[in-house]
C-alpha angles and dihedrals in degrees: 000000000000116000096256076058090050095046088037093057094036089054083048095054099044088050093052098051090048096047080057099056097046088050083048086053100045094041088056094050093045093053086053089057085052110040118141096220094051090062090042093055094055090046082046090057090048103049087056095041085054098043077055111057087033085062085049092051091050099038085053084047090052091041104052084044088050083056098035085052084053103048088059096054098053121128092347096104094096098052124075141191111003095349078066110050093039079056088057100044084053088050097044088046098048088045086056094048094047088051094050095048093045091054090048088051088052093045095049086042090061102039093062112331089201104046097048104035100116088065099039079055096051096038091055090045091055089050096062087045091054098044085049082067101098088055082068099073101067079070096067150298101299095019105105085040091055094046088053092039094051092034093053099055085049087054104050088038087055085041096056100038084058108042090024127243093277090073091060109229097133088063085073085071080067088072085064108084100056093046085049084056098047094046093052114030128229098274090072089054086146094061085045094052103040083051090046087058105039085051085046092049087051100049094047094048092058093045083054107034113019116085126264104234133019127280098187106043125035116239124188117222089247099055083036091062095039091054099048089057099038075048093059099030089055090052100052083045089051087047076050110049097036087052087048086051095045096047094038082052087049103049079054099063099047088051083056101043084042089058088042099054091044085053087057096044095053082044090053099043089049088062095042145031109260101249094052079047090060094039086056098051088038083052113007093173091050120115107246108210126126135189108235106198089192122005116152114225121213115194112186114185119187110241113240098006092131092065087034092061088045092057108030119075114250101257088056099043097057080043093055097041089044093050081061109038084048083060095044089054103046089054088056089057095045090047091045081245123149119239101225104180142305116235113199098306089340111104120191127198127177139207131217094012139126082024122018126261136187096206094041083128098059095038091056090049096049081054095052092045086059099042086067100033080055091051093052089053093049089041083063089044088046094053082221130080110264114191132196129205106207120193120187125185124171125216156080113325134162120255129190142129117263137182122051113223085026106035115193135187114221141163132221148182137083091306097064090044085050101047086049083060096053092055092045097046085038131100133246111266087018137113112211120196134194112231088247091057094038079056094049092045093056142203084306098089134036129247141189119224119229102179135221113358122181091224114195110267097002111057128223114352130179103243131189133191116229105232097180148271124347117251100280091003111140120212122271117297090250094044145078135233117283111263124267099238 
């Protein structure tokens, strides 16, 4: 290689390194520019800019409602029933007026301050007469009604003799009548028709009397035009919004009414079987009692609850007591029986009553299998032994409903007299049962005979223990299967 060719390829070569590192440079800069973390940390910033002020936006929102909310409560705490929802419609309407006036004062402001400012003036004193509205009600029923009712046809009159009546604002008097119906119901139709004439008189003084156009502010044609139908449009809004409120208030208190009616019911159907239930709301001034040719009585009373009560706190011992009496009824639904009452740790469940039934007997004894094969399952929940004495006796007995502010369904007679002594005469994890309810029960289920037993009122009786159901025998018609415990 000569030495041109030397210099020549040296000179190539420097160029091309440093051509290199200029492209390097400019790569790597380039790839700053573009760097894909450095947009994502500004969309990061203004993600959260945004989630910000969208937390501002929507704290203001809650904020306006929480006083909205407020403003329509006030002074309404001490009323009830209708007196308290008229108080709110007065204090919804007069929120809504406040906040239209005060967007018309603000409008006005910014179109030409000067110009308008005698409105502007009359519109922001109105609206301090209009939110003093709620303080009226501590004065009487219709007080604070009757100040924005009377207010509010001094205003638009004011409105209109300054603006004139082509700019509409006397057509908001024409919102008046509906609100005046909603505050004050349909059985005071005088009231309602002496303040719809008075509204209509004052609306059609200022058509006829008051001047057409303004002779205190200057209106052009154009924002004229545009207030007398924002004029009109507002106050069919204003008819709109306060009939929305009153039947959305309405529909409120019917829920309510309706929630409270299904809570009675369930009250009254937990005092009382379903049909006797019917026959009371049908006549409630009718006389309940019924003559039960064959019903069969169980009594269940819980072994050593006496010394239990002595010895558990309060709050353990109506736990306990509860865990127990759940399980029993939901036995007597299971079996079709009827729940008649708890006294004190006796429980009492009848069959064939309050609606006859051929198989009332069975029924009673599939009951009674599963009260004790349940005690021995919540033996095993308790850590300790619970026994129950059961005593069953079958015959005619009296039913009826008794009491008047607390209305009961009860049963009388010697069977159920009977029945309370088997239980009483009987043995713990037993179930004791008189002969005529042995009879009624039937070949269908074992027993175990006990003999001759002076038993309290009545003498010696022969007496047997139902052991439980017979080899292949199926559980009473009415009933279910014992449970698996």
């Amino acid at each position: 290689m000569n030495s041109a060719a030397f210099v020549f390829d040296s000179l190539n070569r420097s160029s091309m390194r440093r051509l290199t590192r200029f492209r390097g440079a400019g790569s790597r800069a380039a790839a700053r520019r573009v760097s894909p973390s450095r947009p994502a940390a500004v969309w990061s910033k203004t993600v959260r800019f945004g989630r910000s002020e969208g937390k501002i936006v929507s704290g203001m929102a809650a904020s306006l409602r929480n006083l909205a909310a407020a403003y329509v409560q006030a002074g309404v705490d001490d009323a009830g029933g209708r007196r308290r929802r008229g108080r709110e419609i007065v204090n919804f309407v007069s929120l809504a007026t406040v906040i239209s006036n005060t967007g018309f004062a603000v409008l006005f402001a910014l179109l030409d301050f000067r110009n308008f400012l005698p409105f502007v003036a009359a519109l922001l004193v109105f609206s301090l007469v209009w939110l003093a509205t709620p303080l009226m009600h501590r004065f009487g029923e219709f007080a604070a009604g009757t100040y924005l009712w009377a207010t509010a046809m001094v205003g638009d009159a004011a409105y209109a003799w300054i603006a004139g009546t082509e700019s509409g604002f006397q057509y908001f008097l024409l919102a008046g009548p509906s609100t005046i119906v909603m505050v004050l119901g349909s059985r005071r139709l005088k009231l309602v028709a002496f303040y719809f004439l008075v509204m209509l008189a004052a609306f059609a003084l200022i058509e006829l009397t008051f001047p057409e156009k303004s002779r205190l502010i200057v209106m052009s044609e154009a924002l004229t035009s545009a207030t007398f139908l924002l004029s009109v449009c507002m106050s069919a809004a204003f008819n709109l919004l306060a009939a929305l409120y009153t039947f959305r208030r309405a529909e409120e208190y019917e829920e309510a009414f309706e929630a409270e009616h299904e809570r009675s019911e369930r009250l009254l159907h937990s005092l009382m079987p379903a049909s006797i239930a019917e026959r009371l709301k049908r006549q409630p001034d009718e006389v309940i009692a019924d003559d039960l040719p064959a019903v069969t009585i169980l009594f269940a009373d819980i072994v050593g609850f006496t010394a239990r009560a002595s010895a558990l706190p309060a709050r353990r011992l109506v736990r306990f007591l509860n865990r127990i009496f759940l399980e029993f009824d939901r036995l007597a639904e299971a079996h079709g029986l009827e729940k008649i009452k708890t006294i004190g740790d006796a429980y009492m469940v009848a069959g064939g009553m309050p609606e006859p039934r051929a198989d009332h007997a069975g029924a009673v004894a599939d009951m009674a299998l599963d009260m004790l094969a349940v005690m021995k399952k919540l033996s095993d929940e308790f850590g300790e032994e619970v026994a129950v004495r059961i005593g069953i006796h079958s015959g005619p007995a009296v039913a009826g409903v008794i009491g008047e502010r607390k209305q009961f369904y009860d049963v009388w007679g010697d069977t159920v007299n009977v029945a309370a002594r088997m239980e009483a005469h009987g043995e713990p994890g037993w179930i004791q049962v008189s002969p005529q309810a042995r009879y009624a029960i039937g070949d269908a289920y074992r027993f175990a005979e006990r003999g001759l037993v002076e038993v309290k009122g009545k003498g010696p009786m022969q007496l047997s223990f139902l052991t439980g159901r017979a080899a292949g025998a199926t559980p009473a018609a009415g009933g279910r299967a014992a449970l698996a415990v």
